[in-house]
C-alpha positions in Angstrom: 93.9 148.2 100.3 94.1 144.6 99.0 92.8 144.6 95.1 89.4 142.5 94.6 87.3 140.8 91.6 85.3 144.3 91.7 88.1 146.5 91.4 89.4 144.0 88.4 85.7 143.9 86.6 85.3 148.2 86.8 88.8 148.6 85.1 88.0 145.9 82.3 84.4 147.6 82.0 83.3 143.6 82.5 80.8 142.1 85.5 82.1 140.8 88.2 80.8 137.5 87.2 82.5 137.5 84.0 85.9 138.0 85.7 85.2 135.0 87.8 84.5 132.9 84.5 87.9 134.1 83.6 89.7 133.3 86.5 87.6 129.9 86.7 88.9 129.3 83.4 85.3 128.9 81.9 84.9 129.3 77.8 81.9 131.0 78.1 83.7 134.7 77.6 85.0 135.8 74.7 88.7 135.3 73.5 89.2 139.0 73.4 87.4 139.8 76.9 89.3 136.7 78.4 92.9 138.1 77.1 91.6 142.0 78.5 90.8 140.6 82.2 93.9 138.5 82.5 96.3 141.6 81.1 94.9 143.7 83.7 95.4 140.8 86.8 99.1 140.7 85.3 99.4 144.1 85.7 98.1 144.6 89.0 99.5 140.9 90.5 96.3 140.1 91.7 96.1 137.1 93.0 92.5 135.6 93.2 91.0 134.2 96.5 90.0 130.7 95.3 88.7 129.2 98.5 85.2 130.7 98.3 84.9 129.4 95.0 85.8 126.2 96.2 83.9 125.6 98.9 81.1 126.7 96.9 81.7 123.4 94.4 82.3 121.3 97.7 86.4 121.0 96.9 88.8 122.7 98.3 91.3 121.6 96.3 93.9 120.5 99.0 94.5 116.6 99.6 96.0 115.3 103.3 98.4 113.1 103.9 99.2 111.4 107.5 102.5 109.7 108.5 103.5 108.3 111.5 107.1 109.7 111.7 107.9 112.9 109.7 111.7 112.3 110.8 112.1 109.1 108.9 114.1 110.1 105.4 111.3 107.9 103.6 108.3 109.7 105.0 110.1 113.0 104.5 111.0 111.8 100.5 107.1 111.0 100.3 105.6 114.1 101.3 107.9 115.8 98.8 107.2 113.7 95.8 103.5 113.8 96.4 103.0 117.4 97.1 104.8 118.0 93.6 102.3 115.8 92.0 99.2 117.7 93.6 101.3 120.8 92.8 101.3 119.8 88.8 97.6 119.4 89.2 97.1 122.5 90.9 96.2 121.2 94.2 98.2 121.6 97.6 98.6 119.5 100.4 98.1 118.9 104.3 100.6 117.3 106.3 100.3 115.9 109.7 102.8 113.6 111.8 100.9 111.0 114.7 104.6 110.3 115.9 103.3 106.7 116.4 100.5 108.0 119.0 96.7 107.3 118.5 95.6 110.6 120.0 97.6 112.2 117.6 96.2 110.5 114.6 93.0 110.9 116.0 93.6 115.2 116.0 95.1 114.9 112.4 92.2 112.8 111.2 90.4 115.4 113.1 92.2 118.6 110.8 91.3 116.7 107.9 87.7 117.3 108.3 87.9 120.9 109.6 90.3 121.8 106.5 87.5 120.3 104.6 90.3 118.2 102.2 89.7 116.0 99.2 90.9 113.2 99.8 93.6 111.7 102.8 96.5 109.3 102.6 96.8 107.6 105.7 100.1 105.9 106.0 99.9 105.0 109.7 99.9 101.1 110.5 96.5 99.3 111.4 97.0 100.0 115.1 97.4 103.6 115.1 94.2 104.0 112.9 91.7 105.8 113.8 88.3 105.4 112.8 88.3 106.7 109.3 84.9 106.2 108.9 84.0 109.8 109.6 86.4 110.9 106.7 84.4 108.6 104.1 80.9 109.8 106.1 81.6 113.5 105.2 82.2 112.2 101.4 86.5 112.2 101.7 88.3 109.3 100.1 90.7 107.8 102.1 93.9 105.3 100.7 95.9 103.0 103.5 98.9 101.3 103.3 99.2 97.7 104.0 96.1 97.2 106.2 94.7 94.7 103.3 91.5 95.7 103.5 89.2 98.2 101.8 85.7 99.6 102.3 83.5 101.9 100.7 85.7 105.4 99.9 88.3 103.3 101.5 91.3 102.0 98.9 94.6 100.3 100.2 98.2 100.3 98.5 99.9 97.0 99.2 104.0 96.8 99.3 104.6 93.4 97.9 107.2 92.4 100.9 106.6 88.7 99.8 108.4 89.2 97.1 110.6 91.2 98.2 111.7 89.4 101.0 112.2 86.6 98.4 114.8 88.5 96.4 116.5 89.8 99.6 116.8 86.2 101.2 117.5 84.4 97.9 120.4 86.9 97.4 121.9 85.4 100.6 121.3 81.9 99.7 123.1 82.7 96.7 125.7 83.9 98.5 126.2 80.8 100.7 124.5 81.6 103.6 122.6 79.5 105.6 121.8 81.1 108.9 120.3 84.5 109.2 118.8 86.9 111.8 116.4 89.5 111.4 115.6 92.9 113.2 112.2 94.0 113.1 109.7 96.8 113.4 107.7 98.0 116.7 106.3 95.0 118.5 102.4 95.1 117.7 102.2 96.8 114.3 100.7 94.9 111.2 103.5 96.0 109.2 105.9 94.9 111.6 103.7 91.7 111.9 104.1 91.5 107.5 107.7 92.0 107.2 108.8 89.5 110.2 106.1 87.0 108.7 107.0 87.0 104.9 110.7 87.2 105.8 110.0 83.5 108.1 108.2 82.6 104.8 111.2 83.3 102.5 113.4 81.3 104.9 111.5 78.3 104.5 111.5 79.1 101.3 115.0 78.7 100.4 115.4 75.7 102.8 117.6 77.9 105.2 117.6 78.3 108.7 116.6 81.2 111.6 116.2 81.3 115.4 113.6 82.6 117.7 116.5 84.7 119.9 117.8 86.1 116.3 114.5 87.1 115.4 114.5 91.2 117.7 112.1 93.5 117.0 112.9 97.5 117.0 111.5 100.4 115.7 112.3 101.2 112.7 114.7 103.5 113.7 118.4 103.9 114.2 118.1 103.3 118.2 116.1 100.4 117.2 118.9 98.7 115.3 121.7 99.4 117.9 119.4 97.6 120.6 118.4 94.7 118.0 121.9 94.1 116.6 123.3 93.9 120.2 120.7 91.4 121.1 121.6 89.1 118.5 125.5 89.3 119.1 124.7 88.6 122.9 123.9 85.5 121.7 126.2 82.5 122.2 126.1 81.6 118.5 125.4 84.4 115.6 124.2 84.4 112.5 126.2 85.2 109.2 123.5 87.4 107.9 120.7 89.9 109.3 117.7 91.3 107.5 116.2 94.2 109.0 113.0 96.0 108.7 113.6 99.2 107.0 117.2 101.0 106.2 117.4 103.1 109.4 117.6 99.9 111.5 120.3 98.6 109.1 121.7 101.5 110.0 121.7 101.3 113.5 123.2 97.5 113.0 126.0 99.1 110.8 126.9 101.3 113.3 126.5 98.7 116.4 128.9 96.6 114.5 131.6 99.0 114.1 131.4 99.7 117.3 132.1 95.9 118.1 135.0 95.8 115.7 133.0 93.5 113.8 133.5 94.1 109.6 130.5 94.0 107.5 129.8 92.3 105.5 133.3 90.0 106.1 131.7 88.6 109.3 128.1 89.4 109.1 126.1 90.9 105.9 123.2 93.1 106.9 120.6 93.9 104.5 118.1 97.0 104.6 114.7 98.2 102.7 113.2 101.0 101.4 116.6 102.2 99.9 116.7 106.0 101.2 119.1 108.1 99.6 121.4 108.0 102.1 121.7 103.8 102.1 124.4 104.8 98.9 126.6 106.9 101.4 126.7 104.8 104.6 129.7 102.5 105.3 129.6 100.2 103.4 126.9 101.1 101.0 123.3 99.1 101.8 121.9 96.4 100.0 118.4 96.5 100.4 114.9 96.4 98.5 113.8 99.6 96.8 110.7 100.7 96.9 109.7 104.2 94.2 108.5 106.5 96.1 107.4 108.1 92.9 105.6 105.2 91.8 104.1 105.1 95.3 103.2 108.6 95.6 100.8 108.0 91.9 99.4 105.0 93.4 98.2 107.4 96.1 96.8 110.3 93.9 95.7 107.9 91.6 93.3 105.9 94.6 92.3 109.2 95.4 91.0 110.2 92.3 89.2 107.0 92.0 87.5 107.2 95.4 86.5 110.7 94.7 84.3 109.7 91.5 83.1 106.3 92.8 82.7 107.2 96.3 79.6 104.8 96.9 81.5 102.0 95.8 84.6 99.6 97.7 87.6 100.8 97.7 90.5 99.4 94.9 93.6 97.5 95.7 96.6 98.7 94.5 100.1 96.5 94.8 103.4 98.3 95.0 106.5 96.1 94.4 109.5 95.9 95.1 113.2 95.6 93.9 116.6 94.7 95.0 119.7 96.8 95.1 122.9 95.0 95.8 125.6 97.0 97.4 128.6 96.0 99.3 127.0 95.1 102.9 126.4 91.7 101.8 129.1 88.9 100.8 129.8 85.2 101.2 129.3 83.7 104.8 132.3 83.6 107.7 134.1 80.6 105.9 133.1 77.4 106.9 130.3 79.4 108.7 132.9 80.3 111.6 131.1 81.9 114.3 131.6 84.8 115.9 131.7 85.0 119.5 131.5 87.0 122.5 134.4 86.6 125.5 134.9 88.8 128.4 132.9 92.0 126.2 135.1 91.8 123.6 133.9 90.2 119.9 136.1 88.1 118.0 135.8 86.2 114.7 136.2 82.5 115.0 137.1 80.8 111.4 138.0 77.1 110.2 140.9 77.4 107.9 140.9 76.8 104.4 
């Protein structure tokens, strides 16, 4: 029979109530009581149910967090940073994938409110948001990431890509290059919209130059970088240099060039961003824009906290920046910006002599 508060109170010779003080960590029992009711739990491994007494103060200590691909490595790295922060403050966590689908984020949103949580992270894009009006309704703070906007209970992270996509591209202008590509996100996301539009901006920026056919979008997956990087080296005329959304379409570009014989970064440099762990492994190792995750992950229990003592008021903006990493996928332009082109399916690497 599974030990109870009752069972702990009648062998300490205590009220049931003071053994809930004890395990609620109130001062209002003695130091000598206090050290008698937790000697006997240690001895008996009893483990108290918490949840009533929870729900009771209107917390049940457990936070949620939404993603909209548990698969991707940086999602995945996330989860696990965050859940050891709410674990260091005795809290747990809530996960729940949408896969990129509305009706899921809708259920998850949904599981939020039945688990009763603290406080959600919702790190879907603008367009697979659900109203998260009922969250803040029923007194749960909500953070977002990147919709640039905030509301009452409502806070919002912001990855500084401007900046970032000003390191990345002025690291290829230093390089020499003048042309570059890029390979997008999912056609109709805001942060797809974000990361194409400040990596135009950063173009212009630097005086260089970029084409409408080597602008692809993808999907900020490895398939998606495969499909984009062929697209661009369909093209009659290539670029010496692609940025791409995240590192899993890097990859994918990696790979599509090695399947074309073409050497990276010799005849094209690809850049990447979010700098997963495995961006150090691949061949050749990724330059591409780091962004903490740990630093992330405290922006996100930090919001929370906020929201949950000023839940009346708007929401707080919160900017998460970025840095570059510079590995070995990116190096001077073909020389004399020789093209590479496409004859009869096979690729071949056209330069001017020196």
């Amino acid at each position: 029979m599974p030990l109870n508060i009752r069972q702990v109170a009648k062998l300490a010779g205590v009220s049931n109530a003071t053994v809930s003080r004890v395990i609620n960590g109130s001062d209002l029992v003695t130091p000598e009581t206090t050290q008698r009711i937790r000697r006997i739990i240690q001895e008996l491994n009893f483990v108290p149910n918490r949840s009533a007494a929870h729900f009771k103060r209107g917390k049940s200590q457990i936070y949620g967090i939404i993603v909209p691909d548990l698969t991707n490595p940086f999602f995945m790295e996330m989860v696990k940073i965050f859940e050891e922060l709410l674990v260091e403050n005795e809290l747990e966590l809530l996960v729940a994938n949408t896969d990129f689908h509305s009706s899921r984020t809708q259920r998850s949103i949904h599981r939020m409110l039945l688990r009763r949580v603290d406080g959600v992270a919702f790190l879907c894009s603008e367009q697979q948001a659900a109203s998260l009006e009922s969250l803040v309704q029923n007194r749960i703070p909500v953070v977002t990431t990147d919709h640039h906007r905030t509301a009452i209970g409502i806070s919002d992270i912001v990855v500084n890509f401007r900046d970032g996509m000003s390191q990345i591209v002025g690291h290829l202008k230093e390089l020499g290059h003048q042309n570059i590509g890029f390979i997008g996100g999912s056609e109709g996301l805001a942060t797809s919209r974000d990361r194409r539009d400040t990596f135009l901006n950063a173009v212009v920026k630097f005086g260089m130059s970029s084409r409408d056919r080597w602008i692809v979008a993808g999907d900020y997956k490895i398939s998606g970088g495969t499909a984009g990087m062929e697209a661009i080296l369909d093209q009659d005329e290539v670029p010496t240099a692609i940025v791409t959304a995240n590192d899993l379409t890097a990859i994918g570009a990696l790979r599509k060039a090695h399947e074309k014989g073409i050497r990276i970064p010799e005849d094209i440099s690809v850049t990447g961003c979010d700098d997963l762990e495995i961006s150090d492994i691949v061949y050749p190792p990724l330059t591409t824009l780091r962004i903490s995750r740990r630093q992330y992950a405290q922006m996100l229990f930090d919001a929370l906290q906020i929201g949950a003592e000023e839940l009346s008021q708007p929401g707080k903006v919160f900017s998460l920046p970025m840095q570059i990493v510079i590995r070995q996928s990116t190096g001077p332009p073909r020389a004399h910006g020789g093209q590479i082109s496409l004859g009869n399916g096979a690729v071949t690497a056209t330069r001017t002599p020196r």
